[in-house]
C-alpha positions, 0 to 999 in steps of 0.5 A: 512485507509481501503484495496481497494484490497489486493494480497497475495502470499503463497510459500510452501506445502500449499493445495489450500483449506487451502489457500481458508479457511485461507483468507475466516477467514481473510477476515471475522475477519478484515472485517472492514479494507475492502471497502464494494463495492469492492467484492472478493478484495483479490486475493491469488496465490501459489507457490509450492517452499518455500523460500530458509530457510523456509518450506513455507511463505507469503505476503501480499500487500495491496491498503490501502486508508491510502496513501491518508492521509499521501498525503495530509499532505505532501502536507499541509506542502509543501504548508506551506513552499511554503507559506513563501518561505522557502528553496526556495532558495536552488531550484533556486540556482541550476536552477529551477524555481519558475513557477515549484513549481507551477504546 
């Protein structure tokens, strides 16, 4: 999968120009984990206080379009199971209808 966008948060004593430069060489290096039509698709924030045990830190949250694979095998594997009914039953012992499943 590629990063639609990306976050990432530095907490510590980090100048604003060695965060700019330090997710400009990022950016550059893993340029193809990036979608090309989303420009400037990271965005960086700081936080002077550090984390509680650490001199300074990061993190990094990504909108990767890998989610969208993982789905669709889920979703594969459900409409198997669903296919021959499996484990159906436990669901309408309890309830359910079989119309939910459907939607």
């Amino acid at each position: 999968g590629k990063y639609l966008t990306a976050a990432v948060t530095f907490r510590g004593p980090f100048g604003a120009k060695e965060v700019d430069e330090h997710m400009l060489n990022m950016q550059m290096k893993n340029s193809a984990y990036f979608v090309e039509w989303i420009p400037n698709n990271i965005k960086s924030s700081m936080c002077n206080v550090p984390n509680n045990g650490f001199s300074g830190n990061a993190v990094f949250v990504g909108n990767s379009t890998a989610m969208k694979l993982l789905n669709t095998r889920i979703l594969d594997q459900f409409s198997k199971l669903y296919g021959v009914k499996a484990y159906l039953h436990w669901y309408t012992g309890e309830g359910m209808d079989e119309m939910e499943f459907q939607e």
